[in-house]
TORMIDO-665694 format. One line per 10 residues: number of its first residue (from 1); for each residue x, y, z of N, C-alpha, C. Coordinates in Angstrom, 3 decimals. Layout:
TORMIDO-665694
NUM) X:Y:Z:X:Y:Z:X:Y:Z  ...
end
This chain:
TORMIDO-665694
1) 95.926:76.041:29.508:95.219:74.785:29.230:95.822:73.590:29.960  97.259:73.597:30.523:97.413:72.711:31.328:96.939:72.081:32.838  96.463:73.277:33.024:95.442:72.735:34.004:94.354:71.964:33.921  93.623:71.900:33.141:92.896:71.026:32.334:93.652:69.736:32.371  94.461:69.309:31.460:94.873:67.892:31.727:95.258:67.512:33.375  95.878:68.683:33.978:96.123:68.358:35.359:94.498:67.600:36.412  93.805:68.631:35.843:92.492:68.198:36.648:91.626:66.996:36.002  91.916:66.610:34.803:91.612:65.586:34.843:91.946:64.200:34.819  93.828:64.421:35.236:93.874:63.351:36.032:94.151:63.043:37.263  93.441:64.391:38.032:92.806:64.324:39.508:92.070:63.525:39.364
11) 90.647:63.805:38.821:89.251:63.338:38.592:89.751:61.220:38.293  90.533:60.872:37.305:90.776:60.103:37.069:90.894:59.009:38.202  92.376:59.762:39.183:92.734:59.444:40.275:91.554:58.740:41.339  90.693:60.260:41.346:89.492:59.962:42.602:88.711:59.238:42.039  88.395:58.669:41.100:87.504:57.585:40.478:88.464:56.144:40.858  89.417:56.366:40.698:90.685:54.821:40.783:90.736:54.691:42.351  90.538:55.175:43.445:90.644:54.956:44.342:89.545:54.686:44.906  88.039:55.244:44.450:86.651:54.192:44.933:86.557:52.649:44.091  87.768:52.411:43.243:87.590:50.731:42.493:87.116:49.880:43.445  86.457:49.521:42.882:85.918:47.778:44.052:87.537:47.434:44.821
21) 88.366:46.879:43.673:89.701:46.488:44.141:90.089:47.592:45.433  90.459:48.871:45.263:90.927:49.903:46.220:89.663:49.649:47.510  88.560:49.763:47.250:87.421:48.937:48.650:87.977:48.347:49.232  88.089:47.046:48.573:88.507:46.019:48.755:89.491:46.038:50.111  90.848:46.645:49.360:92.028:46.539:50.389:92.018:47.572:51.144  91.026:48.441:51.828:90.981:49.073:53.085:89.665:48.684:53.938  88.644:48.069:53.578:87.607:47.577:54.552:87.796:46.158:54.523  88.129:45.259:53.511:88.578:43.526:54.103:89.128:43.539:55.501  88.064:42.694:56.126:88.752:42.289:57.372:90.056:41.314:56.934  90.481:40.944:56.021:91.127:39.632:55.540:92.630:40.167:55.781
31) 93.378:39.849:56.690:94.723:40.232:56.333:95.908:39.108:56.330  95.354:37.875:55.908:96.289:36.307:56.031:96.856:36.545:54.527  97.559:35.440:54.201:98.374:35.445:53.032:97.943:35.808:51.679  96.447:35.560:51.855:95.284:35.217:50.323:95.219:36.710:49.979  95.028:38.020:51.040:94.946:39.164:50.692:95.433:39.416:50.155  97.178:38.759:49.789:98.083:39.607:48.998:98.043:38.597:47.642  97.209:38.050:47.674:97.389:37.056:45.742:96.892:38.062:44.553  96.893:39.221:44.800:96.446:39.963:43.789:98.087:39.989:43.504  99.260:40.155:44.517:100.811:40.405:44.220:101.546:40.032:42.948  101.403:38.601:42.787:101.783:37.801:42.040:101.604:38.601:40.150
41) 100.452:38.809:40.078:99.923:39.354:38.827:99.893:40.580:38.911  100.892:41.614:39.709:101.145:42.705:39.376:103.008:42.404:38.463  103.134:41.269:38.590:104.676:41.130:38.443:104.972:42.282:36.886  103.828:41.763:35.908:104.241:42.268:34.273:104.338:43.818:34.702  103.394:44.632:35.010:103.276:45.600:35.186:104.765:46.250:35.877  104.742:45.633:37.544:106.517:45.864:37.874:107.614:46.044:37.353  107.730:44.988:36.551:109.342:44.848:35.761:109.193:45.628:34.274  107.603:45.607:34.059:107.203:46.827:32.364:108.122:48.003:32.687  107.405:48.609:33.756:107.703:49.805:34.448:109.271:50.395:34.330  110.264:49.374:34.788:111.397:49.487:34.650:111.776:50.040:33.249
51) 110.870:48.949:32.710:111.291:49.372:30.749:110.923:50.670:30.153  109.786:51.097:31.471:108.916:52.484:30.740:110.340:53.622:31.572  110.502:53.399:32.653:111.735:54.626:32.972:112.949:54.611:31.935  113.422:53.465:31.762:114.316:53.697:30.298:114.208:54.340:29.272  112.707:54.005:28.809:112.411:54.939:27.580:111.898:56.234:27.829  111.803:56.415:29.116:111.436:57.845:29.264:112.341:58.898:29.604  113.546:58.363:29.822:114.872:58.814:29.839:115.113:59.591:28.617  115.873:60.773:28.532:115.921:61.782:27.660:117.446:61.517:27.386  117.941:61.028:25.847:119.545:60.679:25.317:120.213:61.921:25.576  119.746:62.927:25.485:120.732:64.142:25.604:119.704:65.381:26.180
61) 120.024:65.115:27.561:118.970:66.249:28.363:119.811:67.973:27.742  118.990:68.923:27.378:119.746:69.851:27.097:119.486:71.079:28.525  118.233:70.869:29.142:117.342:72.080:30.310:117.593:71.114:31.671  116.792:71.916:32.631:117.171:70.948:34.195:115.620:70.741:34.090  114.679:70.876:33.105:113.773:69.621:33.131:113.919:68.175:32.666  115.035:68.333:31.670:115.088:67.192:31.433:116.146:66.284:32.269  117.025:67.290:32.866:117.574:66.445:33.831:117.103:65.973:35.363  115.610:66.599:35.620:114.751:66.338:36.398:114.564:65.114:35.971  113.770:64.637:34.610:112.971:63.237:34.606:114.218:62.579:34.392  115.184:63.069:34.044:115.833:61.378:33.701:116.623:60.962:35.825
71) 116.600:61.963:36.387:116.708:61.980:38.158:116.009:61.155:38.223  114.567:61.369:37.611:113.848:60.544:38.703:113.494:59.273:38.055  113.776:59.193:36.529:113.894:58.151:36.550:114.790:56.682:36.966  116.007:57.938:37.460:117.134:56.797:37.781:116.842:55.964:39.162  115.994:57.342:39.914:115.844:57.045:41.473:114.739:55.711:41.500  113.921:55.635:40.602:112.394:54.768:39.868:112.907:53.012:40.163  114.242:53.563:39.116:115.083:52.424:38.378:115.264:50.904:39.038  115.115:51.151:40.565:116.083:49.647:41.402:114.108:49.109:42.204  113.348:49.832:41.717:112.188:49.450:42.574:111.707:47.979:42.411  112.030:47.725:41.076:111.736:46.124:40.878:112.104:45.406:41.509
81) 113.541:45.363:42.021:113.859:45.047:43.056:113.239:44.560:44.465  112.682:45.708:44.937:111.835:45.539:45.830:111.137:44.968:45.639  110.070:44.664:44.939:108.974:44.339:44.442:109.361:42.213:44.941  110.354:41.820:43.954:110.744:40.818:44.360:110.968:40.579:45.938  112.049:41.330:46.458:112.053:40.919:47.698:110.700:41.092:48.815  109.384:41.757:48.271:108.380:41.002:48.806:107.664:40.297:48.770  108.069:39.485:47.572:107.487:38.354:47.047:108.128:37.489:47.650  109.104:37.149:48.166:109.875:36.485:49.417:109.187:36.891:50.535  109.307:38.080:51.218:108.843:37.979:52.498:107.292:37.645:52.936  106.264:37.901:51.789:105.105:37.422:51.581:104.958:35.912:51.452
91) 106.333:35.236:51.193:106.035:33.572:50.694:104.847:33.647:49.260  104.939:34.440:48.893:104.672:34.278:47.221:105.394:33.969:46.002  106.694:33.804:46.303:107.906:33.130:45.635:107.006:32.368:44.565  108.118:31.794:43.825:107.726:30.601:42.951:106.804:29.686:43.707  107.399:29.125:44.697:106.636:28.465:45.005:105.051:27.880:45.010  104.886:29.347:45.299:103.427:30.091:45.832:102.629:30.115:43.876  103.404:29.931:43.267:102.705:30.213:41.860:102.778:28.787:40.447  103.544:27.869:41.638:103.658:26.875:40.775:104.608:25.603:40.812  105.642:26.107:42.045:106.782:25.688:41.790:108.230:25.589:41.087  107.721:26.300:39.810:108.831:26.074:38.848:108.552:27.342:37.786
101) 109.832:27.749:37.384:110.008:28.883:36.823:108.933:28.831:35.312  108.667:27.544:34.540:107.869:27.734:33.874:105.824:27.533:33.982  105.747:27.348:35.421:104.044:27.916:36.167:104.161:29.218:36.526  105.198:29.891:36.884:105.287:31.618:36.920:105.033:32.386:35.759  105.866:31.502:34.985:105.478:32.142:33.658:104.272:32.262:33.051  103.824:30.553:32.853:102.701:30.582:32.732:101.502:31.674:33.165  101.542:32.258:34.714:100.691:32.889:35.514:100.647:34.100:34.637  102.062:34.626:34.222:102.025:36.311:34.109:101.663:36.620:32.544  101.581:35.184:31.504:101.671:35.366:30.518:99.884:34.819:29.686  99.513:34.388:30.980:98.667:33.718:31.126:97.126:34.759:30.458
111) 96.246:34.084:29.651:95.013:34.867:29.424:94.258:35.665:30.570  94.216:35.587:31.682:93.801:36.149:32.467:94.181:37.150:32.544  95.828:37.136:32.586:96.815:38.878:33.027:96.982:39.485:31.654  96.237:39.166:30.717:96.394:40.111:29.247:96.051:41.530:29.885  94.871:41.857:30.586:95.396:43.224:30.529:96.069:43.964:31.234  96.690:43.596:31.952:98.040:43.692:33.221:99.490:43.853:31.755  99.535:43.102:31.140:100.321:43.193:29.880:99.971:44.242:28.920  98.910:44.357:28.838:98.039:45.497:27.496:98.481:47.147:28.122  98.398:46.927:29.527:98.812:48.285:29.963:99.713:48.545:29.884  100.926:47.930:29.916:102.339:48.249:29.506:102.542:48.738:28.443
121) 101.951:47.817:27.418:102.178:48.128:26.184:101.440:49.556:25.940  100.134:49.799:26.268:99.696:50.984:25.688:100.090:52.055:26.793  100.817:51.855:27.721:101.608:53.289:28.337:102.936:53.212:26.949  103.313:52.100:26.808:104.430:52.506:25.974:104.104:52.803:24.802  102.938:52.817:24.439:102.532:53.277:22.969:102.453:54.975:23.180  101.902:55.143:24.105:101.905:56.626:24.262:103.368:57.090:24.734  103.807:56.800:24.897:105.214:57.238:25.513:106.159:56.997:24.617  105.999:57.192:23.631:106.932:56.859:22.055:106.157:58.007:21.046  104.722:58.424:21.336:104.382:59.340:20.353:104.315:60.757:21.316  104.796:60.640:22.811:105.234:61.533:23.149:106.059:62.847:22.191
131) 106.086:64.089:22.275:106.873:64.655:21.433:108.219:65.897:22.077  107.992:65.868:23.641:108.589:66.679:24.021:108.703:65.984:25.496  109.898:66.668:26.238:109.479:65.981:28.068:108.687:66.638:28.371  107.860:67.802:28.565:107.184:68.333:29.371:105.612:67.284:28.894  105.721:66.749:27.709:104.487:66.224:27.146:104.771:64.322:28.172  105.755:63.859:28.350:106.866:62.620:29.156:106.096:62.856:30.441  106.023:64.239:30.998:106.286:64.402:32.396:104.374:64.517:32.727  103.935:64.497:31.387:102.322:64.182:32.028:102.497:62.697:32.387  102.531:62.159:31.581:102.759:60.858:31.502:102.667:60.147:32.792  104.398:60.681:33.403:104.795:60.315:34.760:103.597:60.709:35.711
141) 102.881:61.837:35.233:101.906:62.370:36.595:101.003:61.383:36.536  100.405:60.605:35.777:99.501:59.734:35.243:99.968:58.091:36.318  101.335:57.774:35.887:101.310:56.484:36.441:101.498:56.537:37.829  102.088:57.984:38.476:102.241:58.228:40.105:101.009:58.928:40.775  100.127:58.909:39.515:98.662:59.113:40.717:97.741:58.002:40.677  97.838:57.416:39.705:97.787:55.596:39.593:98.534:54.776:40.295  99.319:54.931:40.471:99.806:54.120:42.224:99.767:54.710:43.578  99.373:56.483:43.433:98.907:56.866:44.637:97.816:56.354:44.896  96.641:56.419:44.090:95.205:55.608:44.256:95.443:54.411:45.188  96.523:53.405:44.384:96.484:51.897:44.776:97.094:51.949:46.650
151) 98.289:52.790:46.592:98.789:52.790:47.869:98.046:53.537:48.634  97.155:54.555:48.791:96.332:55.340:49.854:95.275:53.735:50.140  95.035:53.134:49.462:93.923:52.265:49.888:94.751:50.615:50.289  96.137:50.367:49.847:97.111:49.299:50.145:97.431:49.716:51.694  97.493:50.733:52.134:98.274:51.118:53.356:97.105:50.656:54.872  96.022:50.517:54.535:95.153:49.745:55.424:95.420:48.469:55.357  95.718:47.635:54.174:96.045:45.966:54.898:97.008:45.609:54.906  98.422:46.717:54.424:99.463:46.578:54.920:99.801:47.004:56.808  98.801:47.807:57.015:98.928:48.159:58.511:97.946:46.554:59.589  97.044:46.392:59.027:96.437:45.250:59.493:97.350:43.905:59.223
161) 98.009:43.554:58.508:98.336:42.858:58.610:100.200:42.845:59.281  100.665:43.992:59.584:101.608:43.961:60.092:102.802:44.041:59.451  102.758:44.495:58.262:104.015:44.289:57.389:104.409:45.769:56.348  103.367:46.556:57.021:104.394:48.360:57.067:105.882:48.442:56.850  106.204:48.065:57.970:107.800:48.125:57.840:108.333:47.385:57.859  107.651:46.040:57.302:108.669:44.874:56.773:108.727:44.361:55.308  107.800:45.505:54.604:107.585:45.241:53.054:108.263:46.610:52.367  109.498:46.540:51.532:109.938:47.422:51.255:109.444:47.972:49.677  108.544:47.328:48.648:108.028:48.125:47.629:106.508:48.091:48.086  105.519:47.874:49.123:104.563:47.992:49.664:104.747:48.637:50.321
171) 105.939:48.244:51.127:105.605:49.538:52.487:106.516:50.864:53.138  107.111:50.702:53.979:107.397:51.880:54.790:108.738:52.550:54.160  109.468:51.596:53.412:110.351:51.876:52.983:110.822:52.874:51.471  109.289:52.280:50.888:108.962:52.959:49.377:108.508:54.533:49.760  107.723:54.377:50.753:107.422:56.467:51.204:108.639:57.081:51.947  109.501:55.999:52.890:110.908:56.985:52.285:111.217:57.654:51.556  111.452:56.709:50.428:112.242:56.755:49.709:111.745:57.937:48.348  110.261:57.845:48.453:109.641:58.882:47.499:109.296:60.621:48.157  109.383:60.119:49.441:109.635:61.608:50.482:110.835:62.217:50.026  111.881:61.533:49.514:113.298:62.653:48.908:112.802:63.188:47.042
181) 112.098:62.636:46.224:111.775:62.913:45.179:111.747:64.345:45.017  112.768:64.758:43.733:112.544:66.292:43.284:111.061:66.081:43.215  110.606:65.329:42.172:109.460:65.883:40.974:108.795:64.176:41.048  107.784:64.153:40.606:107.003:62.524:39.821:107.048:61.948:41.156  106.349:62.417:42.465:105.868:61.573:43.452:104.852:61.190:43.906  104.530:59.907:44.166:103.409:59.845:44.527:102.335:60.408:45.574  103.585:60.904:46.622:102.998:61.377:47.732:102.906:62.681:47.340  103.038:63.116:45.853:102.590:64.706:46.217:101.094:64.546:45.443  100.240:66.239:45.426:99.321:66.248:44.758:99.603:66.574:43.218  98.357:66.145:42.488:98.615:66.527:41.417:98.991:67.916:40.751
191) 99.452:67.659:39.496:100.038:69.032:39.144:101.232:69.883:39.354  101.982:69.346:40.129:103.304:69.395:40.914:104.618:69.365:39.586  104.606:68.924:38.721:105.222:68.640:38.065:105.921:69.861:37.124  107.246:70.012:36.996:108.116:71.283:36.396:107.268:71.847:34.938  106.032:71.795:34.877:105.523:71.951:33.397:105.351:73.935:33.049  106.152:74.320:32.962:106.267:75.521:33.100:105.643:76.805:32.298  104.977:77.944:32.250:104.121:78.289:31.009:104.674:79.180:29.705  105.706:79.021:29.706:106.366:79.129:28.589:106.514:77.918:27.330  106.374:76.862:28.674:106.513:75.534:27.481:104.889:74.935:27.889  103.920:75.132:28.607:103.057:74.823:28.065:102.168:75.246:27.286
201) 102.144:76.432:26.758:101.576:76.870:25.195:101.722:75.504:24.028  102.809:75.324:24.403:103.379:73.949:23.312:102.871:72.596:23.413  102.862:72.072:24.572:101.740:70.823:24.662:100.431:70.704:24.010  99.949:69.598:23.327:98.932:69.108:22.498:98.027:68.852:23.380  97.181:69.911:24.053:95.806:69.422:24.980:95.322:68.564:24.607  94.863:68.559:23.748:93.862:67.329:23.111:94.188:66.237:22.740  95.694:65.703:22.653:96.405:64.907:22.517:96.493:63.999:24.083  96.728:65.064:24.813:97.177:64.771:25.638:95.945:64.374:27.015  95.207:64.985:27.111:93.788:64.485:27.359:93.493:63.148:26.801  93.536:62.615:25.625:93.305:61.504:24.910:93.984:60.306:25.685
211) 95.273:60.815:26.031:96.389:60.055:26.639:95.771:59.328:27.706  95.505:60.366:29.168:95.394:60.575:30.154:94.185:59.676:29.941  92.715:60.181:29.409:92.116:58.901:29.209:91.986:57.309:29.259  93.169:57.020:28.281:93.341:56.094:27.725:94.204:55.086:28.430  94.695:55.713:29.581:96.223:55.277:30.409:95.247:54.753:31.402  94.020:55.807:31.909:93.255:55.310:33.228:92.235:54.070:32.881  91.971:54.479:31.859:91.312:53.115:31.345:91.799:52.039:31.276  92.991:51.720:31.186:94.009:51.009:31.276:93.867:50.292:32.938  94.408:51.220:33.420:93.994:51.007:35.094:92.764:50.542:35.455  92.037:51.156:34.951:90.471:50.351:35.939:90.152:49.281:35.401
221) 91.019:48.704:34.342:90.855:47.238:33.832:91.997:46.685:34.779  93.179:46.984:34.634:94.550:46.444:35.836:93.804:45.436:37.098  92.957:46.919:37.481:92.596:46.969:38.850:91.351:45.502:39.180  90.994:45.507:38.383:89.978:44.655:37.854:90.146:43.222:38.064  90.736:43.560:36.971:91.976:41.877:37.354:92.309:41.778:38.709  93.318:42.838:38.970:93.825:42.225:40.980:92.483:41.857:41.638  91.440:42.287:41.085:90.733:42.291:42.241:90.141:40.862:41.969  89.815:40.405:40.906:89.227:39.534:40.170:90.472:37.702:41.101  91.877:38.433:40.907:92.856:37.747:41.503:92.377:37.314:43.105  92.785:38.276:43.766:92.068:38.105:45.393:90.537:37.675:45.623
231) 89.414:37.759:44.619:88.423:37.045:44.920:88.103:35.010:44.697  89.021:34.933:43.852:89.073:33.965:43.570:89.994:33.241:44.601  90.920:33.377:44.670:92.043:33.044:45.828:91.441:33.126:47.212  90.905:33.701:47.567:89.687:33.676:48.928:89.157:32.375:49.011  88.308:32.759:47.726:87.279:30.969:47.508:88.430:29.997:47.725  89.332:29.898:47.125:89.730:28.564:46.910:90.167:28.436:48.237  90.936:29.343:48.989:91.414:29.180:50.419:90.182:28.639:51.495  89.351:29.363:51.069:87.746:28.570:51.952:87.158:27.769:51.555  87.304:27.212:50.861:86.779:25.689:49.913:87.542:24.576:50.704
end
């Protein structure tokens, strides 16, 4: 039966990557600064993320699955990082959002990015009634084919606009770095993941289907927003 959840968050996937938003950032001729204002309001989601590899970390791995996810969660761990330093090389800094540390805030906390925030929270709602890692490690397949979606269709206006290999959580540097990944990569296909059939008799299909659901739904609202972000930011730049 694990194939089943596997395939449907293929299906999930290939629905998240025709989003208007995913359109968007591979046929826009647009590749000036405004393309990337969806950036800014991925911030909650970025630094969530960090919080979701912590808790998905296993206190006392006892198998080398569990010392698989808590690997990769460590390897996960410094990406925020990045994330910032292209908010510098983009000139999306504070600056770019307000000037001052409390208009940033404002932005990310702001009614607009509620569901950029809602997704955090309800990955972490599911990721607490998790009951086992192999049940963790859907999870992970869920949010790394949810950013495979975003990056197969990011990698066209990161190439148009020239900043491949000068954006290190956008660009050339992040598929490095996920090219060494045991397990939970984006660049692999789905299903890849150590879920083995001895221990999947034990996973809650129907639980877990529910999940997978509920996580992508999550996303095609995310996505929504960025996109909702970059249309507006266009106008105002051509106004």
């Amino acid at each position: 039966m694990i194939d089943v959840v596997f395939e449907a968050i293929e299906q999930h996937k290939s629905t998240l990557i025709d989003h208007p938003f995913c359109q968007n950032l591979r046929s826009s001729a647009n590749h000036h600064r405004e393309a990337y204002s969806f950036v800014p309001h991925m911030a909650f989601f970025v630094l969530g993320f960090k919080d979701m590899l912590k808790n998905l970390q296993v206190a006392n791995p006892k198998d080398a699955v569990d010392h698989m996810l808590n690997h990769h969660c460590h390897e996960d761990s410094d990406h925020w990082q990045w994330f910032l330093q292209d908010l510098k090389t983009l000139k999306l800094d504070v600056d770019k959002w307000g000037g001052d540390i409390g208009s940033a805030l404002a932005l990310i906390w702001s009614d607009f990015d509620f569901p950029v925030r809602n997704q955090v929270y309800r990955v972490m709602h599911h990721l607490f009634q998790c009951r086992s890692t192999h049940e963790k490690l859907i999870l992970v397949e869920c949010l790394e084919a949810a950013f495979a979606a975003f990056v197969v269709n990011l990698n066209y206006l990161t190439q148009r606009s020239g900043h491949f290999k000068t954006l290190k959580y956008f660009g050339e540097h992040h598929f490095t770095e996920e090219s060494s990944h045991a397990m939970g990569s984006w660049l692999n296909e789905g299903g890849k993941l150590p879920v083995t059939p001895d221990k999947a008799h034990r996973l809650r299909t129907d639980t877990m289907l529910a999940m997978v659901d509920d996580i992508f739904a999550g996303f095609n609202q995310v996505f929504t927003i960025w996109e909702k972000a970059w249309i507006e930011e266009t106008i105002s730049e051509a106004a």
